[in-house]
C-alpha positions as CSV (number, residue, x, y, z in Angstrom):
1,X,48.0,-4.4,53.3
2,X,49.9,-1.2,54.1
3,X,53.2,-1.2,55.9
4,X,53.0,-1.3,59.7
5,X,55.0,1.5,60.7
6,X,54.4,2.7,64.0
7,X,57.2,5.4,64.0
8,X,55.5,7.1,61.1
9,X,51.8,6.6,62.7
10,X,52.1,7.9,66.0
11,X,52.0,11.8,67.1
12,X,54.6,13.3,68.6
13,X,55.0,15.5,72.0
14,X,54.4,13.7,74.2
15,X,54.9,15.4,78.4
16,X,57.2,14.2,81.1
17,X,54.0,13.7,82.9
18,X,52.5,12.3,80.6
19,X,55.0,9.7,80.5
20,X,54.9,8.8,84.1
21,X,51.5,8.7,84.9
22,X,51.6,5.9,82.2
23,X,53.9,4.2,83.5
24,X,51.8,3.8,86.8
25,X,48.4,3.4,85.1
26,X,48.5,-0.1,85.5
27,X,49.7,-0.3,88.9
28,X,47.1,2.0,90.2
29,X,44.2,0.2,87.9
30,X,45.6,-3.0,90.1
31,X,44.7,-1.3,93.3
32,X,41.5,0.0,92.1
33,X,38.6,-1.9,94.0
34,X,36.0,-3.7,91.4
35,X,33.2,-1.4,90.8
36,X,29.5,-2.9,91.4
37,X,27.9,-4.4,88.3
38,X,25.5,-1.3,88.6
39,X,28.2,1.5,88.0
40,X,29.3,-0.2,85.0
41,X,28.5,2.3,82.7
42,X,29.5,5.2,85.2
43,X,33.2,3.2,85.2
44,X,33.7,3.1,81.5
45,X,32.6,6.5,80.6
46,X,35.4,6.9,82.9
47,X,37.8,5.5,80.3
48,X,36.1,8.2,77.6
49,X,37.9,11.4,76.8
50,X,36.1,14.3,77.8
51,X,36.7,16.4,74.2
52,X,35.3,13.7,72.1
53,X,32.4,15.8,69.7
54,X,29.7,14.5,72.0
55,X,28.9,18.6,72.1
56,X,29.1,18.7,68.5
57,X,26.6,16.0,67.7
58,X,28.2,12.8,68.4
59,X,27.2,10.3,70.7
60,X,28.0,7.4,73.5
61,X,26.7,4.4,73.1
62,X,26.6,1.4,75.9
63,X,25.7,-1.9,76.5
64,X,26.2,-4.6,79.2
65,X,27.0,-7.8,77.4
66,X,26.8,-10.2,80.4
67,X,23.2,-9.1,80.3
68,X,22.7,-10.2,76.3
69,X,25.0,-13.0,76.1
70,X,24.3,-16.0,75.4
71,X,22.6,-14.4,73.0
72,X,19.0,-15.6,72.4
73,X,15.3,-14.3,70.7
74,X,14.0,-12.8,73.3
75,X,17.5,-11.1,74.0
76,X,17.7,-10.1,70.2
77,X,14.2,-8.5,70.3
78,X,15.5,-6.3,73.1
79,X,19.0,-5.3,71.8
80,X,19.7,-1.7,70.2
81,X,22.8,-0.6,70.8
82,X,25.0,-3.3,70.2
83,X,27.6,-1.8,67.2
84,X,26.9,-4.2,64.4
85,X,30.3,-5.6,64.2
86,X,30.7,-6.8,67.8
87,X,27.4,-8.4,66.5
88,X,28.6,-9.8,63.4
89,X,31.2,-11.6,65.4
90,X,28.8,-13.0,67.4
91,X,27.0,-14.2,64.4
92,X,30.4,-15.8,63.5
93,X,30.9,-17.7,66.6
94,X,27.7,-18.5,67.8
95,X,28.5,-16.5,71.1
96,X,30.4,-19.9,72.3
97,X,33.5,-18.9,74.6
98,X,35.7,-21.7,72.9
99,X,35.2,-20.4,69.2
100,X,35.7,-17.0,70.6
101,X,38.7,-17.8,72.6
102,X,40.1,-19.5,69.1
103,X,40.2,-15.9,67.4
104,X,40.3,-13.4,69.9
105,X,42.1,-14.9,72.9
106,X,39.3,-14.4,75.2
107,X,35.8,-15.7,75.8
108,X,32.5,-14.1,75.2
109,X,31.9,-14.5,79.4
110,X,34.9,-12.6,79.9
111,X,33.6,-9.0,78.4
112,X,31.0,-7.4,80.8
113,X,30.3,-4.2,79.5
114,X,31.0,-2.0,76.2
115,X,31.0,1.9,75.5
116,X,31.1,3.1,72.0
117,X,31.3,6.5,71.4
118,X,32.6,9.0,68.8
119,X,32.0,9.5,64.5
120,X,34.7,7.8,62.0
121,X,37.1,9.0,62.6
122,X,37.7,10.0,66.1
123,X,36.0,6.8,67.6
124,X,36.9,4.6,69.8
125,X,35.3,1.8,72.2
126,X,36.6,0.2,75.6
127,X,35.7,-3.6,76.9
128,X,34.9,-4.0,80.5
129,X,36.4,-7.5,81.4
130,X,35.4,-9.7,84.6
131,X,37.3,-9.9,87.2
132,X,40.5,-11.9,86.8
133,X,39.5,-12.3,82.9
134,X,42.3,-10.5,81.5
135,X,45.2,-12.2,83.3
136,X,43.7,-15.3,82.4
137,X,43.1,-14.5,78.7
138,X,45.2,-14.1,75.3
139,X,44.0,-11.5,73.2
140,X,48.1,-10.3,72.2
141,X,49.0,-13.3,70.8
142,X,45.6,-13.8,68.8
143,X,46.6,-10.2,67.9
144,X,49.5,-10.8,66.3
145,X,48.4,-14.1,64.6
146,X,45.9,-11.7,62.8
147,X,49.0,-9.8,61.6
148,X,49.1,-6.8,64.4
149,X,52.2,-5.2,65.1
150,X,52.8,-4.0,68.9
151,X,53.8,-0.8,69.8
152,X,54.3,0.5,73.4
153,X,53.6,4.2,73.9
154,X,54.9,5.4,77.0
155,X,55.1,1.7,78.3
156,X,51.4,0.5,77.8
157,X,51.4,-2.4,75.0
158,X,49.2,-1.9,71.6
159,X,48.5,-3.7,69.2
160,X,48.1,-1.8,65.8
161,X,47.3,-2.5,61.9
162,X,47.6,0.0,59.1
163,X,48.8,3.8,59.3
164,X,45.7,6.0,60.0
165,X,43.2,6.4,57.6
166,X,44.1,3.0,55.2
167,X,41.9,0.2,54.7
168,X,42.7,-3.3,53.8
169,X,39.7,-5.3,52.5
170,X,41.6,-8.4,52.6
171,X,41.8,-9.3,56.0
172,X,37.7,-9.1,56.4
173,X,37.5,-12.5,57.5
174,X,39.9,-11.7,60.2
175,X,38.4,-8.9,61.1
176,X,34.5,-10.1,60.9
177,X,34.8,-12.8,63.8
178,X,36.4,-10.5,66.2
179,X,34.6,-8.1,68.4
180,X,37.5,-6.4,69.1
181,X,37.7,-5.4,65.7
182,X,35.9,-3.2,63.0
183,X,33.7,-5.0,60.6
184,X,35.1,-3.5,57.9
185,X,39.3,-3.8,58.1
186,X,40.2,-0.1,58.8
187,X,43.2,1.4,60.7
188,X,43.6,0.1,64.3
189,X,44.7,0.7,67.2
190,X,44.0,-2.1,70.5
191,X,45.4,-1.5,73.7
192,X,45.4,-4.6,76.1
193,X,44.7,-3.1,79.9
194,X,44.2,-4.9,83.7
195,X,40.7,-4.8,83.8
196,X,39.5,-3.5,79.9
197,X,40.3,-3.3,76.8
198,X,40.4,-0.2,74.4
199,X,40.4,0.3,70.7
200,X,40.6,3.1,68.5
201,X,40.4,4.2,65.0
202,X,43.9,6.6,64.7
203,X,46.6,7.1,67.3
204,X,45.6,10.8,68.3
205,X,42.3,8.9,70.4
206,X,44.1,6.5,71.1
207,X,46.9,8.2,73.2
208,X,43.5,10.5,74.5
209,X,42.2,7.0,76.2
210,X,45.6,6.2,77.3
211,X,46.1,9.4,78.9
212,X,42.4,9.2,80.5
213,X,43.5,5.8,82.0
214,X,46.8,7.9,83.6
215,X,44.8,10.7,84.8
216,X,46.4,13.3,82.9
217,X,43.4,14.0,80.6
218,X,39.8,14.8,81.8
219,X,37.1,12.2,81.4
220,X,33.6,12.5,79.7
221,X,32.5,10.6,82.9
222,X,33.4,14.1,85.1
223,X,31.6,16.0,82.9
224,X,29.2,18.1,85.0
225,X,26.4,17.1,82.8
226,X,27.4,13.7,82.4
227,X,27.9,13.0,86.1
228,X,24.2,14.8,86.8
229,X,22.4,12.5,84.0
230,X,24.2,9.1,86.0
231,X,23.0,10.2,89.3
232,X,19.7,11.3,88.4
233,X,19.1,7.5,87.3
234,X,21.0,6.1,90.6
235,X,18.6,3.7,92.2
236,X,16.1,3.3,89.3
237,X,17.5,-0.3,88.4
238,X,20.8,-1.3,86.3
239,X,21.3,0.2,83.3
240,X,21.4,-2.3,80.3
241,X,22.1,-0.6,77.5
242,X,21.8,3.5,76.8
243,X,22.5,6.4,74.5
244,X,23.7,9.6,75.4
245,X,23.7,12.6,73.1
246,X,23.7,16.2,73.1
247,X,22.4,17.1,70.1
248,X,19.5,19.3,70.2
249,X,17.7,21.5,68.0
250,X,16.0,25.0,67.6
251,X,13.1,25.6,65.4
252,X,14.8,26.7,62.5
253,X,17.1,24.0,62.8
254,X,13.9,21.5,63.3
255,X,12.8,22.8,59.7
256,X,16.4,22.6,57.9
257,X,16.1,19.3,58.6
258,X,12.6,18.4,56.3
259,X,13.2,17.3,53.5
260,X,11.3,18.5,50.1
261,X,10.2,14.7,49.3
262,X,9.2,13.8,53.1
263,X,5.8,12.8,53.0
264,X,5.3,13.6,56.5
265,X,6.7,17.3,56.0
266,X,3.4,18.5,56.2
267,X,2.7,17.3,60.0
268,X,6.6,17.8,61.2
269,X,5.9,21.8,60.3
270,X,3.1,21.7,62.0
271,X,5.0,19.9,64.9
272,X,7.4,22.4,64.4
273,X,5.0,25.9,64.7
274,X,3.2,23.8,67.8
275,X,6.0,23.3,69.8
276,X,8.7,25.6,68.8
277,X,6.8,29.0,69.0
278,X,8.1,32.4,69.3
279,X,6.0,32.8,72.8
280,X,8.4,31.9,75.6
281,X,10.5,29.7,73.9
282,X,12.5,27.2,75.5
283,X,16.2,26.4,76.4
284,X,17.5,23.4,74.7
285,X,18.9,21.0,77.2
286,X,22.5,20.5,77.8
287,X,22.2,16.4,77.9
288,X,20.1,13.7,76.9
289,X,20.2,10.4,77.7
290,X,18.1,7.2,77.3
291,X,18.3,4.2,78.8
292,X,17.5,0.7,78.9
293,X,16.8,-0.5,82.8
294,X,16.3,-4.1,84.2
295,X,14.2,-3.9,87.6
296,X,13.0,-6.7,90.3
297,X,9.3,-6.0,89.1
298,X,10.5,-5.9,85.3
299,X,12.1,-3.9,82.8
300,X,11.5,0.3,82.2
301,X,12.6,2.6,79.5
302,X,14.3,6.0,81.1
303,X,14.7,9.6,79.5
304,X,16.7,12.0,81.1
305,X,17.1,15.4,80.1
306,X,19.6,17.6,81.7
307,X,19.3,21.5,82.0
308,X,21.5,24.0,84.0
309,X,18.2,26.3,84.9
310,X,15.6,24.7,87.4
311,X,13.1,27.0,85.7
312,X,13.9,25.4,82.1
313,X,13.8,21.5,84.0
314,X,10.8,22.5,85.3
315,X,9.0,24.0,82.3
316,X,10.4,20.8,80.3
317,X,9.0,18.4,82.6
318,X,5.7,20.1,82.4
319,X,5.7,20.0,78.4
320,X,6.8,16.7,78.0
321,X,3.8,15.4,80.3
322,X,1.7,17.1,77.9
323,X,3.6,15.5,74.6
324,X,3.6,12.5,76.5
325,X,0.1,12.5,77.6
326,X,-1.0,13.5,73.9
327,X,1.1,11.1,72.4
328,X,1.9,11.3,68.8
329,X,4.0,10.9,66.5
330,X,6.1,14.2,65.3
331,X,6.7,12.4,62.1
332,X,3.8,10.9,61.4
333,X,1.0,12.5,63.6
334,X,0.1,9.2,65.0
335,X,-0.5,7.9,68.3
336,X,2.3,6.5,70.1
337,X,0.8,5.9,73.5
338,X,-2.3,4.7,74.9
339,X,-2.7,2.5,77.8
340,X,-0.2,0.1,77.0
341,X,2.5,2.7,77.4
342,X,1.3,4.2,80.8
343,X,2.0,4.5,83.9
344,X,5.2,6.8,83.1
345,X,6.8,8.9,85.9
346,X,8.6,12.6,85.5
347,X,9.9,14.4,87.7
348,X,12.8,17.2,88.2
349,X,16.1,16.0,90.6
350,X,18.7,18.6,91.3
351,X,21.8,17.3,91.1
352,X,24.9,19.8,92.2
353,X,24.6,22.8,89.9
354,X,22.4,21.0,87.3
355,X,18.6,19.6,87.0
356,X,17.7,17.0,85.3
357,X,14.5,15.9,83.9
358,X,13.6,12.2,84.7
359,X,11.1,10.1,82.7
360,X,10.8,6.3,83.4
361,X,8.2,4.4,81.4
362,X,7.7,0.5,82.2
363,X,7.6,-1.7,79.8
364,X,4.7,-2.7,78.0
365,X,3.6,-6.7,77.6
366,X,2.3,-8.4,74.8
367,X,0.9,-11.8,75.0
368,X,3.1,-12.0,78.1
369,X,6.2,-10.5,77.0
370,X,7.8,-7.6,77.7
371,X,8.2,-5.1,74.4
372,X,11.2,-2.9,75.6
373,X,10.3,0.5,76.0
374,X,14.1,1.5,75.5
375,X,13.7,0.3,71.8
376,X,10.7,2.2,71.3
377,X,12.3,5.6,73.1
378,X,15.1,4.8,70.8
379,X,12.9,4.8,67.6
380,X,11.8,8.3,68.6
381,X,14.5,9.7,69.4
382,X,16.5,8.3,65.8
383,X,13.4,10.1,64.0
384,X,14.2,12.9,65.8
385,X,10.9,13.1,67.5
386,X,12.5,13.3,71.1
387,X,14.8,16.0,70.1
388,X,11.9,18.1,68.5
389,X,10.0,17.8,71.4
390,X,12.2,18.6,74.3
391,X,14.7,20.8,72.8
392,X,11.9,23.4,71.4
393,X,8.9,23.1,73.0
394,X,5.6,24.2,72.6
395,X,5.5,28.4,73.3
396,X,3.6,29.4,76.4
């Protein structure tokens, strides 16, 4: 295991504000009211740095884990988001609080929320606790026990393993039953705050999240686009899980990315000519975001596009009912929808300066249970299907 030395790990350069406004974090987290279970997601993208490459093709990733824990079938069947390590350590402790509690200081009913976002490096997470969870809790000392050392940039307390960059294979069974952790025993950084707790791969995103926490660095959750894509799902049910990505393509970008041995080349070019033409081409959007979404009358899949022309909202909307209403497959050319995957809704909201494109699909049942539309948005949008057809659609 490399030597834990913070002194050589940590950046320099810190400001004089910088320094005060983390002194006070905590104090004015303490008098910060307890959001609504519902703005969840809204409060933790409000722990996210706003210069994360979200614009450069990363993406955000969140789930509420009061909503899959206890973990069961019907739960697993559902889940898509979940990073495969926090998942893992589930696996390891059965998702019982006490087993939990014996490796990482804290049950599995204390973490309410979690918001992934980032590429290795520059990655990071934060862990919405419950009310009253974290003063109740251990997590330092199970920290340390696992071999952390603690360092305290500008008075907030983290607990760190390995300089950046180094890996230590050995401590995998540490690491594996921990959700706090990385599954595989890389350089990390935790930092134990009132109501959440963040992590991070190296110290420069690290001291980012810190410095989001003081207020003296902007958050992804201000983001113009960001805030537009929250508010245009307000009051369409609580958001379970979601992605949120701005990577979009043009049509020569659409056919970089065939390969010479895809055997569905021949139908993604023809995908590509259909909907990416040279007659009135469209505007990529600025923001896409899907979502998973639990409602009274049952559970919904939601894609939201976000554009800063009502025009190009507009024109999107209308081409996506089409794609929608045709229904298939980029990749494969087959259908996708039929009546079991009806009764979607789109429509254009402006929010401030921006317009966003909303499209809520219920989910489907089968033999009476519900077959979540999220996963199935999810599996489109990973194929690249999504992005193909609302970032260049069809030409006029």
């Amino acid at each position: 295991m490399g030597k834990l030395d913070n002194r050589a790990a940590r950046p320099k350069g810190r400001s004089l504000a910088a320094l005060a406004g983390l002194a006070l974090a905590g104090v004015a987290a303490a008098a910060m009211p307890a959001r609504a279970e519902a703005d969840r997601f809204a409060d933790l993208l409000a722990s996210v740095p706003a210069d994360i490459d979200l614009w450069q093709g990363g993406e955000v990733y969140y789930c509420d884990l009061q909503t899959f824990l206890p973990i069961h079938p019907g739960v697993v069947g559902r889940l898509v988001t979940l990073p495969q390590d926090v998942f893992s350590a589930g696996v390891a402790t059965d998702f019982e609080d006490e087993q939990l509690l014996a490796v990482a200081g804290l049950p599995w009913s204390a973490l309410s929320g979690l918001v992934s976002f980032g590429r290795m490096p520059a990655e990071g997470r934060v862990f919405a606790l419950d009310a009253g969870a974290m003063a109740a809790a251990g997590p330092a000392a199970a920290l340390e026990v696992a071999g952390f050392a603690r360092a305290d940039p500008d008075g907030v307390p983290v607990y760190w393993v390995l300089a950046d960059g180094e890996m230590a294979f050995e401590l995998n069974t540490v690491f594996r039953s921990n959700p706090l952790l990385p599954d595989i025993p890389v350089a990390i950084r935790v930092a134990l705050l009132d109501d959440r707790i963040a992590t991070a791969r190296t110290w420069p995103m690290m001291e980012a999240m810190l410095d989001v926490r003081s207020g003296t660095h902007p958050a992804l959750g201000d983001e113009p686009a960001v805030s537009a894509a929250l508010d245009a799902l307000e009051g369409q049910g609580l958001v379970v899980q979601a992605v949120m990505t701005a990577r979009s393509f043009t049509a020569e970008e659409m056919a970089d990315a065939i390969l010479p041995d895809d055997a569905t080349q021949a139908a993604r070019r023809e995908a590509i000519d259909r909907l990416g033409g040279t007659v009135d081409p469209r505007a990529p959007y600025e923001l896409m975001l899907l979502a998973d979404l639990s409602l009274p009358v049952g559970d919904a899949g939601a894609l939201v596009l976000v554009y800063d022309s009502a025009a190009d909202a507009e024109r999107a909307a209308a081409d996506l009912q089409t794609l929608w209403a045709e229904g298939r497959s980029l990749a494969t050319n087959q259908p996708f929808a039929g009546p079991l995957l009806g009764g979607w809704q789109i429509e254009v909201v402006a929010v401030g300066d921006r317009h966003a494109v909303r499209m809520v699909i219920p989910s489907p049942q089968f033999t009476g249970q519900p077959q979540p539309m999220f996963r199935h948005l999810y599996q489109l949008y990973v194929r690249l299907d999504l992005p193909i057809m609302v970032a260049a659609p069809r030409g006029g």
